[in-house]
N, C-alpha and C positions, 0 to 999 in steps of 0.2 A: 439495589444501588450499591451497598456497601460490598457486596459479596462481586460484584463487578471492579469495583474500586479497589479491593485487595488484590483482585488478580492481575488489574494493571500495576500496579504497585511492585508485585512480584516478578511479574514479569518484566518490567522495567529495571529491574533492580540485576534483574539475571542477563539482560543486555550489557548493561554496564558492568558486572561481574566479568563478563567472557571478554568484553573491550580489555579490562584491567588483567585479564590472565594473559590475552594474546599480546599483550604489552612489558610484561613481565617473563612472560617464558612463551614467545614463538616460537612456530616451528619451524623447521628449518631440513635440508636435506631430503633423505629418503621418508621422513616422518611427511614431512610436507607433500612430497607426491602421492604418498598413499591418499591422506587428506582429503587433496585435488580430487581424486577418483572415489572417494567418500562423497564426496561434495556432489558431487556430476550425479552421481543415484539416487543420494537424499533432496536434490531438486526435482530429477524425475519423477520421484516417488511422490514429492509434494504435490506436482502439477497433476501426476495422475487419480490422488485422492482429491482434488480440487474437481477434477473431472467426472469422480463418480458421486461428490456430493451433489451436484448439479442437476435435477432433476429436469425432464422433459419438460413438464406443468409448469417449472417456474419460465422456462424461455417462453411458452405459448399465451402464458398469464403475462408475459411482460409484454404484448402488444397490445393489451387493452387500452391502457395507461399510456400511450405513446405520448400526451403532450407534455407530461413529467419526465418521462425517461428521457425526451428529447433535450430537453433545459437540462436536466442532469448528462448528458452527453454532451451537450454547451461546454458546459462549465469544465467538465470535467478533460476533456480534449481541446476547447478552441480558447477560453476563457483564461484559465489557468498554462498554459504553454505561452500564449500571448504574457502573461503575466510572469513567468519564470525566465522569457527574453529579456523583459525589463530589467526583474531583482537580479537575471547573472551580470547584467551590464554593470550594477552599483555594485555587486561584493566583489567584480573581477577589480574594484580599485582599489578593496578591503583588504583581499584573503587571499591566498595562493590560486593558480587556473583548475586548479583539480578539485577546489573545494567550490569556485563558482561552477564550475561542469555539475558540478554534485546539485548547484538549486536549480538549476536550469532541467538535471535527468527527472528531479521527484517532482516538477510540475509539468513531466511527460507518463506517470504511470496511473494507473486505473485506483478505482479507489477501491476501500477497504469493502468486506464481507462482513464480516461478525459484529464488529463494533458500530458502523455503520445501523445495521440492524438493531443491534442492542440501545446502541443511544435513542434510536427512533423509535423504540418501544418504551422505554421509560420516559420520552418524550410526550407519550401519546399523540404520538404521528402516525401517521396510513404505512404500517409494518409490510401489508403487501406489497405495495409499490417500493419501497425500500427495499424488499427480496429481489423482489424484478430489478429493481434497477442496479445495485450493487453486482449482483450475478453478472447481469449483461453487460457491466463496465469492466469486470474482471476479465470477461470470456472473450469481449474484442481489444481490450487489453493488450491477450498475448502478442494479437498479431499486428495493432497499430502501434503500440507503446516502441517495437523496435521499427517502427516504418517514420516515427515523429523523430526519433532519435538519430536515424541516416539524414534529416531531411534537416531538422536545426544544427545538429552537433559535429556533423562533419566538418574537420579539421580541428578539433577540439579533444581529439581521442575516443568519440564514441562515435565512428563513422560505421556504418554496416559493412563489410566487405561480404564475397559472397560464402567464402568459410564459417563467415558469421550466421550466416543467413542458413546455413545448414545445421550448424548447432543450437539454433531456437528451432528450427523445426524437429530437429531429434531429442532435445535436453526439455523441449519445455510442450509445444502444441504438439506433435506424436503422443508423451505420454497422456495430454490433455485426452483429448481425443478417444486413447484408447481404454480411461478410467471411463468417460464420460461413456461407450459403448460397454463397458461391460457390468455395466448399470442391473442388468436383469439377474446376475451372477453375484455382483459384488454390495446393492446396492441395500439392505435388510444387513449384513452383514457394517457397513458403513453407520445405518441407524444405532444399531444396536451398540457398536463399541465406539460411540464418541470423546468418551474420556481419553482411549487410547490414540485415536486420530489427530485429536489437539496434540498429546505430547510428542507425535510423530512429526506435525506441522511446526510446532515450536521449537521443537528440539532440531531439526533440520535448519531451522532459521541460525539459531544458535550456533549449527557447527559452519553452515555459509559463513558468519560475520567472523567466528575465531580463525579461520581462514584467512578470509579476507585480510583484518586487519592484525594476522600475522606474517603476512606478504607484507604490506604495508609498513610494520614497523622495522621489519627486515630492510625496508626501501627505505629506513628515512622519515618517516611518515610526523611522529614528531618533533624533531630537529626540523623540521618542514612547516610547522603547524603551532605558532607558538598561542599562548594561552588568550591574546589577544583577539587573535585571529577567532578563535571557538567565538567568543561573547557576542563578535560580529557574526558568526552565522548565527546563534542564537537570535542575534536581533531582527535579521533578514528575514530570517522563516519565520518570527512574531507577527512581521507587517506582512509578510504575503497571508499567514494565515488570515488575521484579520479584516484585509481586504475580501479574499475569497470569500467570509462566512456572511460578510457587510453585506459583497453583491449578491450574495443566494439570493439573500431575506429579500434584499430589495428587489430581484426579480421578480421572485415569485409572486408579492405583492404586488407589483405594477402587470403582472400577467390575469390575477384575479384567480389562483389557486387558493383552497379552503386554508386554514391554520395545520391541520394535519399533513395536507400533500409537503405546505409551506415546508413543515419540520421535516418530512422525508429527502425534500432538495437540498436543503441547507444540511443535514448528516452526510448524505450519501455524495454531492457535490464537493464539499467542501477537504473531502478526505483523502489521502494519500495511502496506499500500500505497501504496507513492509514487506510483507509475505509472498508478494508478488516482486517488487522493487531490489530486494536484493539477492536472487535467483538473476534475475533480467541484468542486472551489474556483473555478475559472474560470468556475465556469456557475452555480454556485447562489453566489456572493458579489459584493457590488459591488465594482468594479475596483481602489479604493483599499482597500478592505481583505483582500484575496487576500495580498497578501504579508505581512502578517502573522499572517495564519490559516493560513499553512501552514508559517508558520516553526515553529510544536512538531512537524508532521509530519517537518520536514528534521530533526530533532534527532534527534528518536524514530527515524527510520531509520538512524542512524549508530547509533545507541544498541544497536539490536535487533542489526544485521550484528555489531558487536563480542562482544557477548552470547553471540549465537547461536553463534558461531565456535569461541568457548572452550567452553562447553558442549556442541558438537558433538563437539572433539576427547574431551571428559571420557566420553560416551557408548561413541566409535567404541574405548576403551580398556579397555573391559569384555570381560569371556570370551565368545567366539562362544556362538549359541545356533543350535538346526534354522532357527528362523526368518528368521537371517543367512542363508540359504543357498537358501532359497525366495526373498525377498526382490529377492537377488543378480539370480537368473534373470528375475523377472518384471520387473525393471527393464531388462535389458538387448534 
């Protein structure tokens, strides 16, 4: 848990670093379009290592468990979007339109992978069904997260056009697709150098956001965005997370899922993706306004990690059950 904790911590620390650099010294000119074309290969690249971490056995292991993954597909596509129409309706009387577009896009993306996972492990929640389900939220993800996005946000600036609609297929599901087929080439090679894969996945996020939210400061962004406005998204994406984590638990429990599935819904449900979320900003939003549509995503993800951590330990401090011990095994 603590060796988990440091690396959110650090990596937290390295997001708001790169905020404060791109704030300080954006780029600007011919530096910026290189960038651009940095950015465009380092997402490709992202979605195609996402593609080849994906194993066949976890998509065919995630139909065992359809009545969990279903509820976590609930939530995470019908639940949470119904929920993000709401909260953009109250911060559009808060916060500037680009900052409510921003709560309304991160309760349209898929949820997290690793942490997801991770918390549901130290949870002593059912880790398999947490694999399955996270994978399989990430992977239809690509192709509903901009199908939610044409269908609510139009007229808001995050409409799909059909230019759009070709540059997710070539920037994000193409490379998916083709990491995920070269599996039998690439995928021993993936196992073996995870250290280096993370700092590929992280590092890419990093140069998406100094981007981003160097378009952005170039635009205005905080002369646009005064310090009031911030505390008010902070407070928005408190109450939606809260909501969201409220209604897992209570589903799951009025469905009659064990304590383990329970902890699996409530991680994998309740969670939003960076890694996914702002790649997906970079493609369906115009340049000057990415960085502040993903600024409630950066929030929300500090938000959730903190959240998650404490209520993970709260969990992992309840009496064993049989299913801690099945659990154990199939994760390992």
């Amino acid at each position: 848990m603590l060796t988990l904790v440091k690396r959110i911590d650090r990596y937290s620390l390295m997001l708001l670093a790169t905020v404060l650099v791109a704030t300080v010294l954006p780029c600007r000119g011919s530096v910026a379009e290189g960038l651009r074309v940095a950015t465009a290969l380092a997402i490709a690249l992202l979605f195609f290592l996402h593609g080849a971490k994906l194993s066949r056995a976890a998509i065919v292991a995630g139909i065992t468990n359809w009545q969990l993954h279903l509820v976590v597909f609930a939530i995470t596509f019908l639940l949470f979007p119904l929920l993000g129409l709401g909260f953009q309706g109250a911060a559009a009387w808060l916060v500037a339109p680009s900052l409510a577009s921003g709560m309304l896009f991160l309760a349209l993306l898929p949820s997290t992978v690793q942490s997801s996972i991770a918390f549901t492990s130290i949870a002593r929640g059912n880790v398999p069904a947490a694999v399955c389900s996270a994978s399989a939220s990430n992977l239809i993800g690509i192709a509903l997260t901009p199908l939610l996005v044409a269908l609510l946000m139009d007229g808001t600036g995050g409409g799909v056009s059909g230019a759009e609609v070709r540059a997710i297929a070539l920037q994000l599901m193409l490379p998916f697709l083709l990491g995920h087929l070269s599996r039998p080439l690439t995928a021993r090679v993936v196992e073996r150098h995870k250290s280096v894969l993370s700092l590929v996945d992280r590092g890419s996020i990093l140069l998406v956001v100094y981007t981003a939210f160097s378009e952005a400061v170039v635009e205005g962004l905080w002369t646009q965005v005064p310090g009031w406005q911030l505390l008010a998204v902070i407070a928005v994406c408190t109450m939606l997370l809260a909501v969201v984590m409220v209604a897992a638990r209570v589903i799951a429990r009025r469905l009659g899922f064990s304590k383990a599935d329970e902890i699996a819904i409530v991680f994998c449900g309740s969670k939003k993706s960076l890694a996914s979320g702002v790649p997906m900003a970079g493609v369906l939003f115009p340049a000057a306004q990415v960085g502040a549509v993903i600024l409630p995503l950066m929030i929300f993800h500090q938000l959730q990690l903190l959240a998650c951590a404490a209520i993970a330990q709260r969990y992992a401090r309840r009496e064993p059950d049989p299913g801690d011990v099945v659990n154990a095994a199939l994760a390992s």
